[in-house]
MMTF fields as JSON, N, C-alpha, C and O atoms, coordinates in Angstrom:
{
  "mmtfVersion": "1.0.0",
  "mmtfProducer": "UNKNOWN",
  "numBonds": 423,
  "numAtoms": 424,
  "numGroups": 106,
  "numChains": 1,
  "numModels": 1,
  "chainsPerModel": [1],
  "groupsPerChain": [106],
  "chainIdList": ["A"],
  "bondAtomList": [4, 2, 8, 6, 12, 10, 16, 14, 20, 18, 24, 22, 28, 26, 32, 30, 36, 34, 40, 38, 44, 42, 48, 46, 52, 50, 56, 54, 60, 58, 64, 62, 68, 66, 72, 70, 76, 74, 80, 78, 84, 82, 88, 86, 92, 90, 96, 94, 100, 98, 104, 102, 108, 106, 112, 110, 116, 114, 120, 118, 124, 122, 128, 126, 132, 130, 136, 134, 140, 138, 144, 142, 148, 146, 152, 150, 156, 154, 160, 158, 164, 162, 168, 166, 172, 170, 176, 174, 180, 178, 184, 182, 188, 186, 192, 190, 196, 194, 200, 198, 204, 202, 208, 206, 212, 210, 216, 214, 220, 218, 224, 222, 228, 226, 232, 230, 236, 234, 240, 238, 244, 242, 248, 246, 252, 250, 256, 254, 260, 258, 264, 262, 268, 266, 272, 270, 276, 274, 280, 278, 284, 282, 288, 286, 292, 290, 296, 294, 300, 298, 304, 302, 308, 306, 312, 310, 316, 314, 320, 318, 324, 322, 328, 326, 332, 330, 336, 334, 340, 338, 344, 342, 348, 346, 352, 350, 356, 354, 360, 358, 364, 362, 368, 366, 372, 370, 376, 374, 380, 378, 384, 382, 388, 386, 392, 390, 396, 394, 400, 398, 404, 402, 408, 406, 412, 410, 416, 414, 420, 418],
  "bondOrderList": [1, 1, 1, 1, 1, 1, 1, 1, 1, 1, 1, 1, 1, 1, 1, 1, 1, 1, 1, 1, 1, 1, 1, 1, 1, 1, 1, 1, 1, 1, 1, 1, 1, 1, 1, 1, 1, 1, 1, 1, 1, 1, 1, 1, 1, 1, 1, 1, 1, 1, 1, 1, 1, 1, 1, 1, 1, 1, 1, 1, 1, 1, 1, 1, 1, 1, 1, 1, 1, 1, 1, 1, 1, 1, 1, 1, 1, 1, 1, 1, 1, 1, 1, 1, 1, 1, 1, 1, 1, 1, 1, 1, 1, 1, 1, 1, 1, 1, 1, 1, 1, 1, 1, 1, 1],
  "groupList": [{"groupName": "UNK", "atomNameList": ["N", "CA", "C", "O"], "elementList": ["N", "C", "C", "O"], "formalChargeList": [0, 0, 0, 0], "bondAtomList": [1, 0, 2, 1, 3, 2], "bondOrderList": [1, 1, 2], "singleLetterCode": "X", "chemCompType": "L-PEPTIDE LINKING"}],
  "groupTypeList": [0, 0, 0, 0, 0, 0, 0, 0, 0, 0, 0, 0, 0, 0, 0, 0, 0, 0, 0, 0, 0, 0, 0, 0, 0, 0, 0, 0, 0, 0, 0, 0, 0, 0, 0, 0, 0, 0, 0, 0, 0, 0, 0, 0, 0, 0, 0, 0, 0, 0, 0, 0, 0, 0, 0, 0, 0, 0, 0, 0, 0, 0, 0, 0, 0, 0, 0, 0, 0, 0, 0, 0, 0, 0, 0, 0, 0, 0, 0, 0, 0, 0, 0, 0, 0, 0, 0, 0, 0, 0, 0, 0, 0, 0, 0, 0, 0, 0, 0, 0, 0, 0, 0, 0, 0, 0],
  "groupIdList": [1, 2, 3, 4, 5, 6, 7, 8, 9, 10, 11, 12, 13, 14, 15, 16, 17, 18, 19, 20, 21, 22, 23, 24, 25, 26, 27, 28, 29, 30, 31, 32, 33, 34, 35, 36, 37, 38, 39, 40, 41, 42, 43, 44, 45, 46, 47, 48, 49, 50, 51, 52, 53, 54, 55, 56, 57, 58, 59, 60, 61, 62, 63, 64, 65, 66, 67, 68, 69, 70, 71, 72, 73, 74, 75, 76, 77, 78, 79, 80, 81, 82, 83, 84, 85, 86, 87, 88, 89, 90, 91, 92, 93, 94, 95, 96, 97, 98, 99, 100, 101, 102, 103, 104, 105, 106],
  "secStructList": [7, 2, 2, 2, 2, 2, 2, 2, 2, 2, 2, 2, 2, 2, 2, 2, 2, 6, 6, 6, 7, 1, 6, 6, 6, 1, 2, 2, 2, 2, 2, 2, 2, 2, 2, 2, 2, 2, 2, 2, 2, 0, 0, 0, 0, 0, 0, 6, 6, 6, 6, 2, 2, 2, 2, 2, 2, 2, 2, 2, 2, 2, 2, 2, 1, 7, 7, 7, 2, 2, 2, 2, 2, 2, 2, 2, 2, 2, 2, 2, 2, 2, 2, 2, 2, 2, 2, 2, 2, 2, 2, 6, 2, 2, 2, 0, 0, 0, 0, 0, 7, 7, 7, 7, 7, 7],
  "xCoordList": [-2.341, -2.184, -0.848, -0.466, -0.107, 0.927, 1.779, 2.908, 1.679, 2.982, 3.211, 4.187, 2.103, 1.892, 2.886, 3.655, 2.694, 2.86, 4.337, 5.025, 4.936, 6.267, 7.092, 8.078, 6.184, 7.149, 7.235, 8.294, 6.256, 6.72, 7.476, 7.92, 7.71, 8.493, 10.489, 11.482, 10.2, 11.726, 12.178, 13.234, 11.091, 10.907, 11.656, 12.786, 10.617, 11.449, 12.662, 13.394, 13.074, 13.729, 15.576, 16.624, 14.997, 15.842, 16.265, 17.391, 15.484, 14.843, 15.782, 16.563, 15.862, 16.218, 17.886, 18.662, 18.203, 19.363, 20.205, 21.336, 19.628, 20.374, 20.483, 21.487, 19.896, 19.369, 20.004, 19.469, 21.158, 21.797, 20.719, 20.799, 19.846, 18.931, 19.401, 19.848, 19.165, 20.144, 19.314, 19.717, 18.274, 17.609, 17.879, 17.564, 18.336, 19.01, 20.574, 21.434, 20.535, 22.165, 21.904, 22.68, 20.34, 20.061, 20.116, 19.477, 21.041, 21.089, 19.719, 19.422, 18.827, 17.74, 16.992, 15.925, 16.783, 15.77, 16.024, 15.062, 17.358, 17.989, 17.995, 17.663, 18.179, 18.208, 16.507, 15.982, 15.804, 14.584, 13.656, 12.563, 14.456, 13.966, 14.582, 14.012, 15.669, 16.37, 15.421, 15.321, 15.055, 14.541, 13.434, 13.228, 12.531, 10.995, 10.824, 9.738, 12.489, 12.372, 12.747, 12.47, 13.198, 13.588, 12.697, 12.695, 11.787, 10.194, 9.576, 9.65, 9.137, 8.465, 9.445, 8.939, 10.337, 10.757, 10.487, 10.03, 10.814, 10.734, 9.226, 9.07, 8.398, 7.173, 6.522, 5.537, 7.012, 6.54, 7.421, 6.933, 8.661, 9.406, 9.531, 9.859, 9.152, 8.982, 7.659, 7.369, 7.024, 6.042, 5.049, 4.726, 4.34, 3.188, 3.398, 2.473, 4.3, 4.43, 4.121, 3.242, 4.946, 4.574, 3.452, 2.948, 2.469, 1.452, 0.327, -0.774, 0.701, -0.242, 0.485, -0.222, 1.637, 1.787, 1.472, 1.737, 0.978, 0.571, -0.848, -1.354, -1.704, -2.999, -3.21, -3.82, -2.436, -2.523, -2.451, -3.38, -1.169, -1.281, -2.425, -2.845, -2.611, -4.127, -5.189, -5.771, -5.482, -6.828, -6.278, -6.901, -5.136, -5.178, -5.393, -5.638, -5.265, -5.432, -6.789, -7.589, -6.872, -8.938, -9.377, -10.593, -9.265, -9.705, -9.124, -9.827, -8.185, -7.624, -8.248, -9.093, -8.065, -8.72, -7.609, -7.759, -6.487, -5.071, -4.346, -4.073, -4.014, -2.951, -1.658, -1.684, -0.379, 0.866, 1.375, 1.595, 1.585, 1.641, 3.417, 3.943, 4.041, 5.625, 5.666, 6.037, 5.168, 5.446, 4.921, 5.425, 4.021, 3.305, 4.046, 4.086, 4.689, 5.653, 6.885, 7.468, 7.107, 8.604, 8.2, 8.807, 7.164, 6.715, 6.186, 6.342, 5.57, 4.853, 6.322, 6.502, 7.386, 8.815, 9.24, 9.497, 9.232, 9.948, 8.777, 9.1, 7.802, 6.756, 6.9, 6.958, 6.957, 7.35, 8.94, 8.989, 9.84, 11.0, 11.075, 11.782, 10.437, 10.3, 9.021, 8.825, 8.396, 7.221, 7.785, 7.86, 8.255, 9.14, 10.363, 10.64, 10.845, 11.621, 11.116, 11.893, 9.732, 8.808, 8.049, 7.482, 7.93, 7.113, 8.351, 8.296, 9.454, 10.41, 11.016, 10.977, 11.708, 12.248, 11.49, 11.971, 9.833, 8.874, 8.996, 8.977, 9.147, 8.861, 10.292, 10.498, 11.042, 12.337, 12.709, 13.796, 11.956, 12.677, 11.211, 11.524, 9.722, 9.261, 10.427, 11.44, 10.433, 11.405, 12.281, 11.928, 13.579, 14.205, 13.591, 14.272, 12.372, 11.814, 11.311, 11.228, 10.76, 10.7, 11.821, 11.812, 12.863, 14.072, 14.665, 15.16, 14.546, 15.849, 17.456, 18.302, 17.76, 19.495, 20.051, 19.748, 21.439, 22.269, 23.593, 24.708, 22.823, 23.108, 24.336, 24.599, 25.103, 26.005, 24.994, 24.03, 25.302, 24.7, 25.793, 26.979, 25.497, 26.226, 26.813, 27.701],
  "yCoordList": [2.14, 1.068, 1.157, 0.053, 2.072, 2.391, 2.452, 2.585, 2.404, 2.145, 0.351, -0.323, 0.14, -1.725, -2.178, -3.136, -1.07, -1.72, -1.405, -2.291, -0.679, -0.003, -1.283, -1.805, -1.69, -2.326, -3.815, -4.423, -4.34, -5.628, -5.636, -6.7, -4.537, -4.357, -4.307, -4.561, -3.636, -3.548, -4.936, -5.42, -5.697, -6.899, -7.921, -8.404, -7.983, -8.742, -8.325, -9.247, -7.003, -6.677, -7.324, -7.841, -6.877, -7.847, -9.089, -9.145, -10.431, -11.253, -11.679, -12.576, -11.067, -11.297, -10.906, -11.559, -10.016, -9.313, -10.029, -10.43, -10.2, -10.146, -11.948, -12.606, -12.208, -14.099, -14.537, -15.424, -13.945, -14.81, -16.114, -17.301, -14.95, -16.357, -15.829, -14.706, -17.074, -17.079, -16.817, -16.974, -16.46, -16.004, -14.675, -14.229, -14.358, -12.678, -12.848, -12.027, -14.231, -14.62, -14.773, -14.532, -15.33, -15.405, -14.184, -13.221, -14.152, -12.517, -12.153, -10.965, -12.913, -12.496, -12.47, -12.147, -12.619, -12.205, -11.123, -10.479, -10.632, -9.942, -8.551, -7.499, -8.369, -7.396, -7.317, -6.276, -8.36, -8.02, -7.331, -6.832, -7.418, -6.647, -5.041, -4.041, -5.101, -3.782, -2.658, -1.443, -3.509, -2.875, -2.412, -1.2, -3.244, -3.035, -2.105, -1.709, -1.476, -0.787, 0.156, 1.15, 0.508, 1.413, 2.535, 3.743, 1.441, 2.012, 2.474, 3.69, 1.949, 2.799, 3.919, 4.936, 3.968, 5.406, 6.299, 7.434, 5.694, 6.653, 7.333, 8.541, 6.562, 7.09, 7.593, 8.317, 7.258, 8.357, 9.701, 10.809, 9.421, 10.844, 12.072, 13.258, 11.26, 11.914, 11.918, 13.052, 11.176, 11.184, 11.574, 12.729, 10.952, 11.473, 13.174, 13.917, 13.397, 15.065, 15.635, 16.484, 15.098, 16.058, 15.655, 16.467, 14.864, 14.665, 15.297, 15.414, 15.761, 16.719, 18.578, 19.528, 18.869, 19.9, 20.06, 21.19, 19.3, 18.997, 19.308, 20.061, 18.682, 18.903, 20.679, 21.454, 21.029, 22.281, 23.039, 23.797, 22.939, 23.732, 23.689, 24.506, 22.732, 22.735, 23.514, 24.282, 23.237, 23.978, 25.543, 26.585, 25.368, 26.933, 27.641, 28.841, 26.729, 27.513, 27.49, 28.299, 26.53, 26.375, 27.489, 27.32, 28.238, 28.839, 30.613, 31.618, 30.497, 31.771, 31.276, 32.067, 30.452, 30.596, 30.13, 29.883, 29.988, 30.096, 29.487, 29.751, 28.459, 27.396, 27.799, 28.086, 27.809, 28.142, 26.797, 25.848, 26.753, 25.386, 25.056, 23.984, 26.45, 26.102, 25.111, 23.94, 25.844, 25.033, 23.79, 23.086, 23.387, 22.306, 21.243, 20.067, 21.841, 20.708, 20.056, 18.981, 21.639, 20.55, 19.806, 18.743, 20.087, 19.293, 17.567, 16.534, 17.744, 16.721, 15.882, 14.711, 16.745, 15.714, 14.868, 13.668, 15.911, 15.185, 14.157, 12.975, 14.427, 13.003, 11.798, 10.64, 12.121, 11.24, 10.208, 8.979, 10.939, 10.458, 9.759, 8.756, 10.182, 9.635, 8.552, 7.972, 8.485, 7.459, 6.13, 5.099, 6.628, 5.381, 4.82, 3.637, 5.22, 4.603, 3.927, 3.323, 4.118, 3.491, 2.564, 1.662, 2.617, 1.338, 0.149, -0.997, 0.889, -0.122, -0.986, -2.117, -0.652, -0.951, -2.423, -3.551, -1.875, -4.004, -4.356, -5.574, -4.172, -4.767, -5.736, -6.743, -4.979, -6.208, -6.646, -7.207, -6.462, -7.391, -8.553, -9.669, -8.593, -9.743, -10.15, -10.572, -10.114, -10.623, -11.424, -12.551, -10.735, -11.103, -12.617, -13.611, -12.412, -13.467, -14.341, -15.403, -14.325, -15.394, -16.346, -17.562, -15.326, -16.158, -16.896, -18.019, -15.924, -16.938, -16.413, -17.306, -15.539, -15.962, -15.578, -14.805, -16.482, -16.601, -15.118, -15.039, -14.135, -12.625, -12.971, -14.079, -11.529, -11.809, -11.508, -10.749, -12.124, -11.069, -10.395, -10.349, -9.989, -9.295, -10.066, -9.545],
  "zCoordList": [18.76, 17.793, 17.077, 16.691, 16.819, 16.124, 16.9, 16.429, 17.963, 19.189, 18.759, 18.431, 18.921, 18.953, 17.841, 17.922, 16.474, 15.196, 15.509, 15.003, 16.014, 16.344, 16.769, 16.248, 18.157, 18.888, 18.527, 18.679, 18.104, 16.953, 15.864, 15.433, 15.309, 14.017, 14.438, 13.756, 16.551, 16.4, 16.733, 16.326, 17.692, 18.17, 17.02, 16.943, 16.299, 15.204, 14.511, 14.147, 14.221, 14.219, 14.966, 14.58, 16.045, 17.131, 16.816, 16.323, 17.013, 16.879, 15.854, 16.172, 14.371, 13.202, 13.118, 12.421, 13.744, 13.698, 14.778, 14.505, 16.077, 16.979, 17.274, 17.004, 17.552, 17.084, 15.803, 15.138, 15.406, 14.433, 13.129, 12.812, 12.789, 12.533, 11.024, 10.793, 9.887, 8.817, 7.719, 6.567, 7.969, 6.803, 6.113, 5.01, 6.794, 6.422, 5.864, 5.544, 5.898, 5.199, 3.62, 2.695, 3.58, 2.072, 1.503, 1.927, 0.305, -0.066, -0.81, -0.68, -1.557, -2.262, -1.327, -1.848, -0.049, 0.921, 1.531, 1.949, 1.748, 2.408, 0.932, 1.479, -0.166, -1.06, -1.2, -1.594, -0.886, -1.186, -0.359, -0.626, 0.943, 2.265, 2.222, 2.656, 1.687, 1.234, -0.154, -0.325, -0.662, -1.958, -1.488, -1.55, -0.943, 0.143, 0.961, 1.383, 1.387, 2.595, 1.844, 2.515, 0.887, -0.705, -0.764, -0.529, -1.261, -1.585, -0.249, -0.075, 0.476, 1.965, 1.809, 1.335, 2.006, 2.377, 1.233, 1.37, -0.028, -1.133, -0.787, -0.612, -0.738, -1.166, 0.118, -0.026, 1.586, 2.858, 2.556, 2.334, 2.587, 2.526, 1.151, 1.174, 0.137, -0.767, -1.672, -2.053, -1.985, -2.963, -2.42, -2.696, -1.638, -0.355, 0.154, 0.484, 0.128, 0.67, -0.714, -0.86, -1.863, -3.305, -3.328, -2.553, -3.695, -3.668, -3.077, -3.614, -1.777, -0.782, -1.386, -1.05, -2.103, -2.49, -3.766, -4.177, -4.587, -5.93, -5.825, -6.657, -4.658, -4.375, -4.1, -4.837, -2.698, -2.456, -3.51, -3.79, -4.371, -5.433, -6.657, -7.476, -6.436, -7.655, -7.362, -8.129, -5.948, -5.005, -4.958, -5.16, -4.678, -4.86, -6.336, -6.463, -7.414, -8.642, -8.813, -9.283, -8.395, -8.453, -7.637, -7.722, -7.101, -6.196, -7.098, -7.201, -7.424, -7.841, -9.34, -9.759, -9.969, -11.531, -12.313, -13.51, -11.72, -12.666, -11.774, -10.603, -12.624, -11.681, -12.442, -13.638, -11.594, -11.631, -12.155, -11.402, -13.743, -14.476, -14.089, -13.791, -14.239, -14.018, -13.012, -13.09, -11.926, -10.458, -10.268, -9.393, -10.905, -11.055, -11.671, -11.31, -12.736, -13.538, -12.978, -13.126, -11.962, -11.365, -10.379, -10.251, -9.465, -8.759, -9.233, -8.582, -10.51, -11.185, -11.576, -11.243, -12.386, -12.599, -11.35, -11.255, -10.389, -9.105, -8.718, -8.599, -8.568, -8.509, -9.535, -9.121, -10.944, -11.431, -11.239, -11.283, -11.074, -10.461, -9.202, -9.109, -8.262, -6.974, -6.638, -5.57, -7.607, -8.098, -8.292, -7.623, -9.765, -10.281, -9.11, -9.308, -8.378, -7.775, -6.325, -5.585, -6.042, -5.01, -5.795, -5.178, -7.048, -8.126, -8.03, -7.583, -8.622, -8.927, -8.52, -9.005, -7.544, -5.937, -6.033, -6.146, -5.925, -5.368, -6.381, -6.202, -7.641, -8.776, -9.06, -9.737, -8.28, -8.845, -7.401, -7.267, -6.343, -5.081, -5.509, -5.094, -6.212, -6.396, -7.374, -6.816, -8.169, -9.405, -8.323, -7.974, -7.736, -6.934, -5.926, -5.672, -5.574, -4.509, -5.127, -4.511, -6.567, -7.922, -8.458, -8.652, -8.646, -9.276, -8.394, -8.492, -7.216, -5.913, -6.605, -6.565, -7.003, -7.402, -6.492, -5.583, -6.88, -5.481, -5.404, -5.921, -4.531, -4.302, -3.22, -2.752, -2.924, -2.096, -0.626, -0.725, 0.589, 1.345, 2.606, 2.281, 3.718, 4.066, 5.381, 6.057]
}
């Protein structure tokens, strides 16, 4: 199934890029596809992994009795940092797909 989802995504991909098609000329569609793709990465490559080391580390304190609060915190900062920038990212490419303003594009 994820091959499937793969090969429609480069498809269009293609399609969009290579097909001169001009919607990707609109810059607020085009920054809003940028910002969208912001966030997916922020939050596969970074938040989702702290998140599963945030867990581990909890279970392991649960298990020992004593959770390692230091380590927890920088982990918890960098989640918060890398949170906010997978929240933010959609929050202003809707904004962006609301207002319509006229962006440069590329």
């Amino acid at each position: 199934m994820s091959y499937l989802i793969w090969k429609l995504i480069h498809v269009l991909g293609v399609i969009l890029f290579v097909g001169n098609f001009p919607i990707l000329g609109t810059g607020w569609i085009f920054w809003s596809i940028v910002l969208l793709t912001i966030s997916g990465v922020a939050f596969m490559r970074r938040v989702a992994p702290l998140q599963r080391r945030m867990h581990a580390l909890a279970a392991a304190g649960a298990q020992v009795g004593k959770l390692d609060w230091p380590g927890y915190q920088v982990l918890s900062r960098s989640w918060n940092i890398w949170g906010m920038v997978a929240l933010v990212a959609p929050a202003v490419a809707v904004v962006l797909m609301v207002l319509k303003p006229a962006l440069p594009a590329p």
